[in-house]
NUVOMAR-525630 format. One record per atom (N, C-alpha, C, O, CB): residue number from 0; atom name; x negated, y negated, z. Coordinates in steps of 0.05 Angstrom, whole numbers, plus 5000, padded with zeros to 4 digits. Atoms other than C-alpha are relative to their C-alpha. Glycine has a CB too. Layout:
# NUVOMAR-525630
atom i=NUM at=CA px=X py=Y pz=Z $
...
This chain:
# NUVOMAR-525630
atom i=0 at=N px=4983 py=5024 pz=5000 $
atom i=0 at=CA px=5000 py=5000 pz=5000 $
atom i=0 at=C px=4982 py=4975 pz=5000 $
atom i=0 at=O px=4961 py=4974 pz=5012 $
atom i=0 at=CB px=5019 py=5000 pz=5024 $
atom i=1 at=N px=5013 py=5019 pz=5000 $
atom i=1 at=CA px=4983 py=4930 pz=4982 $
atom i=1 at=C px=5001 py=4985 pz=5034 $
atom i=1 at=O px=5022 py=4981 pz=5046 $
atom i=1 at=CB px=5012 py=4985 pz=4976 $
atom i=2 at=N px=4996 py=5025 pz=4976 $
atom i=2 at=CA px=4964 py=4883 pz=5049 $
atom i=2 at=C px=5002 py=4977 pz=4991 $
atom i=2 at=O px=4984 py=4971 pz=4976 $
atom i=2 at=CB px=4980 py=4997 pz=5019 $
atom i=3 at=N px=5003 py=5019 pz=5001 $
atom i=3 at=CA px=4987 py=4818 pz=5047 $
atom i=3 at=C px=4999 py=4985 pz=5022 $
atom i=3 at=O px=5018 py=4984 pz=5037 $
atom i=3 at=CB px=5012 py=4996 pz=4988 $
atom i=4 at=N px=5010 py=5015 pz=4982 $
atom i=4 at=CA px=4950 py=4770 pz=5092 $
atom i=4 at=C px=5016 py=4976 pz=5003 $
atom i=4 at=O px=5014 py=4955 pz=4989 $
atom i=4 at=CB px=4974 py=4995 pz=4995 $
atom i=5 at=N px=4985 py=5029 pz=4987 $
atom i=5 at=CA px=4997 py=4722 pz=5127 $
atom i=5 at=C px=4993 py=4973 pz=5004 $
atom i=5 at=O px=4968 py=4973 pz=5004 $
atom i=5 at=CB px=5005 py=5003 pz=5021 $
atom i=6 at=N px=5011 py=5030 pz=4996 $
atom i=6 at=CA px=4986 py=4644 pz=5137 $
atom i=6 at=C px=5008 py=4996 pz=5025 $
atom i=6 at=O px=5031 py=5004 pz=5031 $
atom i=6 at=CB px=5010 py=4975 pz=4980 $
atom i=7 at=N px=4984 py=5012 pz=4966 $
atom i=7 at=CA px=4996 py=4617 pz=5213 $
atom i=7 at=C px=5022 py=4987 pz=4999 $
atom i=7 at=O px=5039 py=4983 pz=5017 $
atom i=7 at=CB px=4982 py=4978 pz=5019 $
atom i=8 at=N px=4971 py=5023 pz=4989 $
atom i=8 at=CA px=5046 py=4569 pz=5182 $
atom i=8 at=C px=5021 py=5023 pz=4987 $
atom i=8 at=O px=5040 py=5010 pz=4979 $
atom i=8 at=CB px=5005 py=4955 pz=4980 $
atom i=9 at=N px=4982 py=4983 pz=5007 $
atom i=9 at=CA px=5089 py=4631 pz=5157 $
atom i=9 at=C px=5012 py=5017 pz=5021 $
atom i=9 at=O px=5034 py=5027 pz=5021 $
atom i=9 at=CB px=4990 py=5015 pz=4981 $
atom i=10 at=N px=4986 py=4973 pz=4990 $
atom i=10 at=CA px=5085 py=4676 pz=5215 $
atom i=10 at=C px=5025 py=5003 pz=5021 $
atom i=10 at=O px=5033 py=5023 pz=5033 $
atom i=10 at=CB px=4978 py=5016 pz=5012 $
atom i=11 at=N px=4975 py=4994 pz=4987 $
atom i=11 at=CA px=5146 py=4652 pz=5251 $
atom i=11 at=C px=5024 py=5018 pz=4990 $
atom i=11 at=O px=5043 py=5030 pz=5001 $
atom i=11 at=CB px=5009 py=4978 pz=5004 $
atom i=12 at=N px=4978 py=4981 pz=5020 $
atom i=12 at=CA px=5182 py=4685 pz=5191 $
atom i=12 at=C px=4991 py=5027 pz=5009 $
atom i=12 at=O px=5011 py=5041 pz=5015 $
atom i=12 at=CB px=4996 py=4997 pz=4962 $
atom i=13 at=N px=5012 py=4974 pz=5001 $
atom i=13 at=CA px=5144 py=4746 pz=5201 $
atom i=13 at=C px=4989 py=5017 pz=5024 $
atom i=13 at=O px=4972 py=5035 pz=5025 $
atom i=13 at=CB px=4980 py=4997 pz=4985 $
atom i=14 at=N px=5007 py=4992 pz=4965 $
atom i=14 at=CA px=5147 py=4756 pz=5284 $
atom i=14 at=C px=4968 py=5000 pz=4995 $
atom i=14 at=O px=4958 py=5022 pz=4995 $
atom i=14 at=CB px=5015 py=5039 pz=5016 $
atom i=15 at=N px=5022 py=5005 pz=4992 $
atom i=15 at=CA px=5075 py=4728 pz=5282 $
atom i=15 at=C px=4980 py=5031 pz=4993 $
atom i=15 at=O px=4961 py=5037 pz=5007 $
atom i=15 at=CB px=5004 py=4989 pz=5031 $
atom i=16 at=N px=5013 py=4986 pz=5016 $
atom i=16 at=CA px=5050 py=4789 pz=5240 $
atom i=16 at=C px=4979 py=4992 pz=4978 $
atom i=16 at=O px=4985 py=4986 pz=4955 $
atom i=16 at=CB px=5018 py=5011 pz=4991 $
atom i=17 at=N px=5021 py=5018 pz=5019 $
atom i=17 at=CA px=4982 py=4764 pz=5210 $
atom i=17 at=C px=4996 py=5022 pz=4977 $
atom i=17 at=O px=4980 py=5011 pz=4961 $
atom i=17 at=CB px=4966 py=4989 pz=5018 $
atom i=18 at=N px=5003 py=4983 pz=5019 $
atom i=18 at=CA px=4981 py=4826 pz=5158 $
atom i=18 at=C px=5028 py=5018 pz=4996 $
atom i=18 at=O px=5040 py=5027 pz=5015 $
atom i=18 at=CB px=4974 py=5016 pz=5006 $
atom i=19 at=N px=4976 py=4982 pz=5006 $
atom i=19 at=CA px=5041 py=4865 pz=5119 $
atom i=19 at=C px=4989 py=5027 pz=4981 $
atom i=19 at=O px=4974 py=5023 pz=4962 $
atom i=19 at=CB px=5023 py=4982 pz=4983 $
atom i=20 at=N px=5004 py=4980 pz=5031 $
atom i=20 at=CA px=5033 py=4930 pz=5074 $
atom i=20 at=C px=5032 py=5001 pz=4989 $
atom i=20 at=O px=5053 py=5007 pz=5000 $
atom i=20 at=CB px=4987 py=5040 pz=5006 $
atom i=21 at=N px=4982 py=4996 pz=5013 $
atom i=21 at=CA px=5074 py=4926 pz=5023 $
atom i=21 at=C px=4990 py=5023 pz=4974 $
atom i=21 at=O px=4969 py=5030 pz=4964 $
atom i=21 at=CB px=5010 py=4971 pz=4994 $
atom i=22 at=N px=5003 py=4971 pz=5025 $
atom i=22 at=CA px=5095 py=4984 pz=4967 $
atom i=22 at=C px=5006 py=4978 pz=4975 $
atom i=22 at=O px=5025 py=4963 pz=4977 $
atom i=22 at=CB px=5031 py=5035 pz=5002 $
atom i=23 at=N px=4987 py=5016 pz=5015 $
atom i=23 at=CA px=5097 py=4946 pz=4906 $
atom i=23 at=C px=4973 py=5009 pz=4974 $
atom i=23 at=O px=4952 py=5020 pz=4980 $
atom i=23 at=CB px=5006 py=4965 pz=5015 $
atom i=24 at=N px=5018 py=4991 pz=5012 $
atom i=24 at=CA px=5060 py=4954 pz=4836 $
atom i=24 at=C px=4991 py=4979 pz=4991 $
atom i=24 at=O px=4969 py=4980 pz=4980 $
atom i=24 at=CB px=5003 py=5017 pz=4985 $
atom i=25 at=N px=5011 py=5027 pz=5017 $
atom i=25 at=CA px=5057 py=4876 pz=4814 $
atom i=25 at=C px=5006 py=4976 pz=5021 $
atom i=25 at=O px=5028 py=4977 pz=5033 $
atom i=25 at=CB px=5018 py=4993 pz=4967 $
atom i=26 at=N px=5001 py=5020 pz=4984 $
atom i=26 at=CA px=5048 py=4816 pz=4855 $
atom i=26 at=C px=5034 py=4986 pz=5007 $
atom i=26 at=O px=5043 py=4975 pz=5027 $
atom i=26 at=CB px=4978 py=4980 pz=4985 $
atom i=27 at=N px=4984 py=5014 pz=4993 $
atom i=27 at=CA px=5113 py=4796 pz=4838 $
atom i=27 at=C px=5021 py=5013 pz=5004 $
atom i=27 at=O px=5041 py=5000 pz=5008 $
atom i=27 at=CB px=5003 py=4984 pz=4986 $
atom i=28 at=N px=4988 py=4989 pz=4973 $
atom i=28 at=CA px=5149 py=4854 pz=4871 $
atom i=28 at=C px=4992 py=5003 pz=5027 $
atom i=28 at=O px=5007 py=5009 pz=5046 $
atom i=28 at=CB px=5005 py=5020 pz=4998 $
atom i=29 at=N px=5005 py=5001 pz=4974 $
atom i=29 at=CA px=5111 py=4850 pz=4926 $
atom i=29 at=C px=5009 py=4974 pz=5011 $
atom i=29 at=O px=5013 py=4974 pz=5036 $
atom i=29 at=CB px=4974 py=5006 pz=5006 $
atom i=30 at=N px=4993 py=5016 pz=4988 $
atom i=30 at=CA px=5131 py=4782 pz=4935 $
atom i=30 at=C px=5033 py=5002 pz=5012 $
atom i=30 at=O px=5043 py=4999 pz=5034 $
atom i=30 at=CB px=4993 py=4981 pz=4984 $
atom i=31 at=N px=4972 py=4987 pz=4997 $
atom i=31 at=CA px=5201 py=4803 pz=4929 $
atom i=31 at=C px=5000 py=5014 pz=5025 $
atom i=31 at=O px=5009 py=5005 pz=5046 $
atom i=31 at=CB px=5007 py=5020 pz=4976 $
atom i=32 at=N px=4991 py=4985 pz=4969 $
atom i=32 at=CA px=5199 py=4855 pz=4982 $
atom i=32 at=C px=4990 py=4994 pz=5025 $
atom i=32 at=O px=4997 py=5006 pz=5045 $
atom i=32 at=CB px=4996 py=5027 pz=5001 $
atom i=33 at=N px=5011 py=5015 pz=4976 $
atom i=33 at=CA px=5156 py=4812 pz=5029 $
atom i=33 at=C px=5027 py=4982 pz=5007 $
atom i=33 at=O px=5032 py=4975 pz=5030 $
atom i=33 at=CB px=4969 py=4980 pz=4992 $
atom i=34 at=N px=4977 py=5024 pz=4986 $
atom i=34 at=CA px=5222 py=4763 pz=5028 $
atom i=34 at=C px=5015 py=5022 pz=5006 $
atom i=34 at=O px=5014 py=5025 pz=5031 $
atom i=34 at=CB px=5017 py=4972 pz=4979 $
atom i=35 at=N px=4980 py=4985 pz=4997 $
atom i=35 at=CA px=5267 py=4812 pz=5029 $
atom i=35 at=C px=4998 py=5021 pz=5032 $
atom i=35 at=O px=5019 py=5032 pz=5038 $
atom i=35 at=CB px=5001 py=5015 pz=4972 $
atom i=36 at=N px=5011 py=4992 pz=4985 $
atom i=36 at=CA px=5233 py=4845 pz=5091 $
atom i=36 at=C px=5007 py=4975 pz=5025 $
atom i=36 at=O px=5019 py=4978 pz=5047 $
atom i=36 at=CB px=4973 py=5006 pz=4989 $
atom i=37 at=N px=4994 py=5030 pz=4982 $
atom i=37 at=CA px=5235 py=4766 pz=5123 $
atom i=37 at=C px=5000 py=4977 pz=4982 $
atom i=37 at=O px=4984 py=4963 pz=4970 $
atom i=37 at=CB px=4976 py=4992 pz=5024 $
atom i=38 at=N px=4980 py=5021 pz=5010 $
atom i=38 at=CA px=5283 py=4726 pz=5100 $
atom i=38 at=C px=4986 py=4968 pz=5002 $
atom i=38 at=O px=4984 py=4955 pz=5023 $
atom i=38 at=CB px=5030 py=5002 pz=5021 $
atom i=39 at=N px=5013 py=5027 pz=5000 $
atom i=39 at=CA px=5248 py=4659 pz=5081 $
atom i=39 at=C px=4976 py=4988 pz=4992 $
atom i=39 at=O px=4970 py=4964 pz=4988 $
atom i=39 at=CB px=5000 py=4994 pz=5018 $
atom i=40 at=N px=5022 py=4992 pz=5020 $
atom i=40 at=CA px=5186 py=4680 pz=5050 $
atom i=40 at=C px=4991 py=4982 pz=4974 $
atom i=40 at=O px=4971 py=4969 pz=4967 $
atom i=40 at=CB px=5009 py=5024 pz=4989 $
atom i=41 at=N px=4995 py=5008 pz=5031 $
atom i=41 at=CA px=5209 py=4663 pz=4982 $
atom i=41 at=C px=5001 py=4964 pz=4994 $
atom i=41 at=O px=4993 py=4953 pz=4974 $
atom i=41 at=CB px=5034 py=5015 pz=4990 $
atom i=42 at=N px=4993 py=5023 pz=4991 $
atom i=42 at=CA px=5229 py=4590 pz=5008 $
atom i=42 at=C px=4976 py=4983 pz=5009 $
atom i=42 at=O px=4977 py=4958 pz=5009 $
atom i=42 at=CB px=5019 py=5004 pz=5019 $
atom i=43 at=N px=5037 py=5012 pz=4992 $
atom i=43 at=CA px=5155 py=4570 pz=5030 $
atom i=43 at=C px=4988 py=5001 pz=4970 $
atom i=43 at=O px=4975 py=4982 pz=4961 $
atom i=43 at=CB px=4976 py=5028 pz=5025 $
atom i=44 at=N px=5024 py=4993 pz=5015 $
atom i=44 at=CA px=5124 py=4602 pz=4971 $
atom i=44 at=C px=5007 py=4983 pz=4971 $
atom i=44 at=O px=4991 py=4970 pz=4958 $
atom i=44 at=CB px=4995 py=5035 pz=4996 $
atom i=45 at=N px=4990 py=5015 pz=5032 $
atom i=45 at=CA px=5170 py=4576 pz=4905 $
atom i=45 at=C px=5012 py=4972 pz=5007 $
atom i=45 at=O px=5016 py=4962 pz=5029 $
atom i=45 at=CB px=5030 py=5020 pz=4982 $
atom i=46 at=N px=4986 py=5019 pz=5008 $
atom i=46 at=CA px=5200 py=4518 pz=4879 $
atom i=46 at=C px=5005 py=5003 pz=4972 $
atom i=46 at=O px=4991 py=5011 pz=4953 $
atom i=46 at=CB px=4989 py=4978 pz=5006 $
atom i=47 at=N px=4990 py=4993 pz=5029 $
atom i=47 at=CA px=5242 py=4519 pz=4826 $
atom i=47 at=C px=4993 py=5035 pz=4979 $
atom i=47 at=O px=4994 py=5039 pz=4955 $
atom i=47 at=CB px=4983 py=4973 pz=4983 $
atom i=48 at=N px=5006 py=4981 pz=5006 $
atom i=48 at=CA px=5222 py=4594 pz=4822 $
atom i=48 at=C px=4979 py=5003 pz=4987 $
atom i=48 at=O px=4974 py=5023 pz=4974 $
atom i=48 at=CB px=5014 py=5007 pz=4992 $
atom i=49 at=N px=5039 py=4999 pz=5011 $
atom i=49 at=CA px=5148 py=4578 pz=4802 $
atom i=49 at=C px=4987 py=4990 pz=5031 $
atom i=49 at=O px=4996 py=4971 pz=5044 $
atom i=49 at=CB px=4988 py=4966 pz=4965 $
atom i=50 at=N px=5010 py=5007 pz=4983 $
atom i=50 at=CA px=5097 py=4582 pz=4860 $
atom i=50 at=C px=4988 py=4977 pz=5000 $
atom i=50 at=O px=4973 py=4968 pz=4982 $
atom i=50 at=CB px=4990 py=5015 pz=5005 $
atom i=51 at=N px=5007 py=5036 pz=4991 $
atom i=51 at=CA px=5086 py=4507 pz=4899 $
atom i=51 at=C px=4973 py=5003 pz=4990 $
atom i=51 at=O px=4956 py=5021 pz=4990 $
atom i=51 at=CB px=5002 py=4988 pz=5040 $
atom i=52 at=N px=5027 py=5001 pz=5007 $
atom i=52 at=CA px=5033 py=4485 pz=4874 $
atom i=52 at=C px=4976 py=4986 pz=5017 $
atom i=52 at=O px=4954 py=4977 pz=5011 $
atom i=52 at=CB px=5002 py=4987 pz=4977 $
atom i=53 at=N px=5020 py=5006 pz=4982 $
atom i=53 at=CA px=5001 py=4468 pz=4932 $
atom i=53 at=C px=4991 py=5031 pz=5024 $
atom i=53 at=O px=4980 py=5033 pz=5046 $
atom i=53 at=CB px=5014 py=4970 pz=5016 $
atom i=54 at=N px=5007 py=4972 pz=4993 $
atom i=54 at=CA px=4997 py=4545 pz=4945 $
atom i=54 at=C px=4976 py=5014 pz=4976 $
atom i=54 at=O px=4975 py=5007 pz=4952 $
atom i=54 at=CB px=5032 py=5018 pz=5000 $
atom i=55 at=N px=5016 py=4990 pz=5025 $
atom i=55 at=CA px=4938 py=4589 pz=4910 $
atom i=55 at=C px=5011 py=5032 pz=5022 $
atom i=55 at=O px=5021 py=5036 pz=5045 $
atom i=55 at=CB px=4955 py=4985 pz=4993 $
atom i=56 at=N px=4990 py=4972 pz=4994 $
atom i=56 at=CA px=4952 py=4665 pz=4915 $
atom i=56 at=C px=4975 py=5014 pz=4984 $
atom i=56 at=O px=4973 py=5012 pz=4959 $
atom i=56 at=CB px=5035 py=5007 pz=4987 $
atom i=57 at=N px=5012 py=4987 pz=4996 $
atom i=57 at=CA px=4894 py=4708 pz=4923 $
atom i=57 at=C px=5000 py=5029 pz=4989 $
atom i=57 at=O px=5020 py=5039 pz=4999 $
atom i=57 at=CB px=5001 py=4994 pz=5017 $
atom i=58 at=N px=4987 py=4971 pz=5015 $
atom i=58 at=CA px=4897 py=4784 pz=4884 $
atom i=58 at=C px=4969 py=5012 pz=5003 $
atom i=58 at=O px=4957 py=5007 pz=4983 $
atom i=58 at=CB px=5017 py=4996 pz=4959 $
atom i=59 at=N px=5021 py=4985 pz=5000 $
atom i=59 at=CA px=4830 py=4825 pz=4904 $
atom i=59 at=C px=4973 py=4976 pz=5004 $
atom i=59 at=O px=4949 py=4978 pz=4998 $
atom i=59 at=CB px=5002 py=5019 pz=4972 $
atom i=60 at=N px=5031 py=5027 pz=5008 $
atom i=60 at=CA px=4784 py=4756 pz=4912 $
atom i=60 at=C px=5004 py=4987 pz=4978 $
atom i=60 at=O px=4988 py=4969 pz=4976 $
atom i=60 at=CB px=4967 py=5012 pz=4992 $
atom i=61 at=N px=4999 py=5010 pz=5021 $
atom i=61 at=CA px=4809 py=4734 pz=4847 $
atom i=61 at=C px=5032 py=4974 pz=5003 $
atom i=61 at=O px=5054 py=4984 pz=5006 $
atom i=61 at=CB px=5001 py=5027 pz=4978 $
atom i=62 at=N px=4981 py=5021 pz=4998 $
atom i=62 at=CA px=4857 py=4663 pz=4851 $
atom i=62 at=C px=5008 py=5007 pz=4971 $
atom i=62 at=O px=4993 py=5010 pz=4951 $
atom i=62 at=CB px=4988 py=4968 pz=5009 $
atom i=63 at=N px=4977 py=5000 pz=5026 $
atom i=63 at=CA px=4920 py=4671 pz=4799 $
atom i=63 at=C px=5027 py=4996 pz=5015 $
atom i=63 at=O px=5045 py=5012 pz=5014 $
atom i=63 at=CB px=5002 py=5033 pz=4980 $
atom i=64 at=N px=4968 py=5000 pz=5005 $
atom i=64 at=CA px=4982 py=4634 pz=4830 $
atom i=64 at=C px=5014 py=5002 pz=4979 $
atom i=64 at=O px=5037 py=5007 pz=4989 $
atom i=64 at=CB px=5011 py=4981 pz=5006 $
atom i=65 at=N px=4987 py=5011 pz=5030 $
atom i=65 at=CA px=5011 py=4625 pz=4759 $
atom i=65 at=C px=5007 py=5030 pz=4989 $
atom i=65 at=O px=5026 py=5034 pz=4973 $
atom i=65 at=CB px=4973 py=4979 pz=4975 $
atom i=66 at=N px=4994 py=4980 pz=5011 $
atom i=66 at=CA px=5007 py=4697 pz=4745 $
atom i=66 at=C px=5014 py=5027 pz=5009 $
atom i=66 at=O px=4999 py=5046 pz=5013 $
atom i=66 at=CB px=4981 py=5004 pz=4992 $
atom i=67 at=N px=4984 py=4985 pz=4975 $
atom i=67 at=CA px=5060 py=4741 pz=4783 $
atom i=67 at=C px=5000 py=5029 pz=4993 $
atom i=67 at=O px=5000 py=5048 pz=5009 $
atom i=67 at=CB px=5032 py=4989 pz=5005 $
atom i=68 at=N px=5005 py=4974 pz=5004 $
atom i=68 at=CA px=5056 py=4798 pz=4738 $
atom i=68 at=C px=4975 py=5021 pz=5003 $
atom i=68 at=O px=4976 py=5043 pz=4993 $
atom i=68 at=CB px=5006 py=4999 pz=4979 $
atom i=69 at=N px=5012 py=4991 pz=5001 $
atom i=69 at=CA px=4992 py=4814 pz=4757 $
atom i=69 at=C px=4997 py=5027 pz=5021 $
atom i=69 at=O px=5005 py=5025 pz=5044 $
atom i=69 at=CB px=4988 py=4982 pz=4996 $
atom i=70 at=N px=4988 py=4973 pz=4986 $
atom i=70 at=CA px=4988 py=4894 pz=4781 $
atom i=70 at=C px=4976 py=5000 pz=5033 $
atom i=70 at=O px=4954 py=4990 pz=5038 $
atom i=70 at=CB px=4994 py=5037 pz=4973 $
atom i=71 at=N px=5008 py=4987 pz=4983 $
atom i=71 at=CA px=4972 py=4920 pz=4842 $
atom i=71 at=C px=4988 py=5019 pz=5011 $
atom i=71 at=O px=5006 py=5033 pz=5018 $
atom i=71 at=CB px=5007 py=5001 pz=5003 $
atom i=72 at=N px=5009 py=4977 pz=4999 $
atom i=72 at=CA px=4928 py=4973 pz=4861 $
atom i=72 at=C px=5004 py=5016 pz=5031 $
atom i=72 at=O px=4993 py=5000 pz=5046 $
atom i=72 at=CB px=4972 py=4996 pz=4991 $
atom i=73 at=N px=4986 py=4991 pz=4984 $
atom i=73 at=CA px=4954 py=5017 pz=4923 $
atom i=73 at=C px=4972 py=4982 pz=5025 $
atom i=73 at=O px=4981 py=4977 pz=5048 $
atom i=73 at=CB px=5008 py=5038 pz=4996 $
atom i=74 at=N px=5013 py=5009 pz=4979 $
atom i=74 at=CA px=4888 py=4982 pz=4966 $
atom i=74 at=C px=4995 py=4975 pz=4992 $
atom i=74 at=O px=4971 py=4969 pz=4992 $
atom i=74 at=CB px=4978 py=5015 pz=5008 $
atom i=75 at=N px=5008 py=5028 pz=5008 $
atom i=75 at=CA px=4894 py=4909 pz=4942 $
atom i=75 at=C px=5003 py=4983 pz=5024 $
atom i=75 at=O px=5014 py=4991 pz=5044 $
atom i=75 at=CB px=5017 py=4987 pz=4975 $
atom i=76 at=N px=4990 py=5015 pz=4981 $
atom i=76 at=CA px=4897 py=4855 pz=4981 $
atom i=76 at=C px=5013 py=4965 pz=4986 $
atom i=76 at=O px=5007 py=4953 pz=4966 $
atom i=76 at=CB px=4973 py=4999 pz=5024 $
atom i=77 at=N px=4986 py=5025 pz=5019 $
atom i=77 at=CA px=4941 py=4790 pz=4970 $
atom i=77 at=C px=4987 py=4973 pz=5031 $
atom i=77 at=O px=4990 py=4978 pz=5055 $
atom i=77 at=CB px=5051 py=5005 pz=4993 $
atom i=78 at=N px=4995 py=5019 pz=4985 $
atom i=78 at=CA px=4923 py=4724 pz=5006 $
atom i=78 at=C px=5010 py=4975 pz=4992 $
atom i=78 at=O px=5007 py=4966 pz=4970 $
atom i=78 at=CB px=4983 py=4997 pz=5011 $
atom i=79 at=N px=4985 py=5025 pz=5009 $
atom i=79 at=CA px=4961 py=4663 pz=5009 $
atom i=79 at=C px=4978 py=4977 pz=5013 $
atom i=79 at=O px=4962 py=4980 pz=5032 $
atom i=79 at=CB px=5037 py=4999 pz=5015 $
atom i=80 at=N px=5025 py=5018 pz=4993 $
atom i=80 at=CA px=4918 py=4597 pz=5013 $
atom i=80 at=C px=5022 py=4972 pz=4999 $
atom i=80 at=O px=5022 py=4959 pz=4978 $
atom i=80 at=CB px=4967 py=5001 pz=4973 $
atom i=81 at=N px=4988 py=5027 pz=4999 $
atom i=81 at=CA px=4964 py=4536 pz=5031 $
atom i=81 at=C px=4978 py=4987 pz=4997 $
atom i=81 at=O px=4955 py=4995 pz=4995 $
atom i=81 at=CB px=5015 py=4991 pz=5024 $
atom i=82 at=N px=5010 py=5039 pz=5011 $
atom i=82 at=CA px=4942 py=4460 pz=5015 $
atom i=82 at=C px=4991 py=5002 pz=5037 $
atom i=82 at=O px=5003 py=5016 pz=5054 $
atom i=82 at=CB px=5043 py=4963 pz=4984 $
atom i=83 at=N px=5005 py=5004 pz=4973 $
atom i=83 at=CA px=4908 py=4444 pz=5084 $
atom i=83 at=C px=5003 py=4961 pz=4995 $
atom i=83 at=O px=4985 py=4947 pz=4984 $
atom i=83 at=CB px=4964 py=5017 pz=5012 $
atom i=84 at=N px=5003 py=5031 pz=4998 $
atom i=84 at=CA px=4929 py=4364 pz=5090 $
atom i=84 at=C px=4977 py=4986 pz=5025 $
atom i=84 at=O px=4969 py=4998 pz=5045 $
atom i=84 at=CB px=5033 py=4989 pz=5006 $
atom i=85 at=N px=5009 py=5009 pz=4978 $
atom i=85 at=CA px=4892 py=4316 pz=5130 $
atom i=85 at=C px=4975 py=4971 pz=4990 $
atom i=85 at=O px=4974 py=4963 pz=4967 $
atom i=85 at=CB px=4988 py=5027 pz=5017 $
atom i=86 at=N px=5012 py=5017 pz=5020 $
atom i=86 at=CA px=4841 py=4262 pz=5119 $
atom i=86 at=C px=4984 py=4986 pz=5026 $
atom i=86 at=O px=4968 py=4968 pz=5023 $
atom i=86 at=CB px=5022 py=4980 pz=4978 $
């Protein structure tokens, strides 16, 4: 199963679970069954059903928000990389 590595500002969705395995074969069912798992997921990550663009999405070390179909291999790992504001 793929792990996907949680963000601190997500894990109230996710009872403060900093890692998930998910079964999935393409990034963009695993995103799917990461919301569908906890409700609200989907609501952080899209807009307008294209990922915020102040999110980058992580696939083995390789950055591709833009590309959802990209597959999965049963030991991948996904990380999510919010925008860190501040100044």
């Amino acid at each position: 199963m793929a792990i996907m590595f949680i963000p601190a500002q997500w894990r109230d969705l996710t009872h403060q679970q900093t890692e998930v395995e998910i079964d999935a074969s393409t990034l963009r069912d695993a995103l799917t069954e990461l919301d569908r798992q906890f409700p609200g997921i989907h609501t952080r990550l899209f807009e307008h059903e294209t990922v915020r663009p102040s999110i980058q999405i992580s696939v083995d070390g390789s950055l591709n928000s833009r590309n959802l179909r990209t597959p999965l291999r049963p030991d991948s790992e996904v990380h999510f990389l919010p925008a860190i504001g501040g100044g």
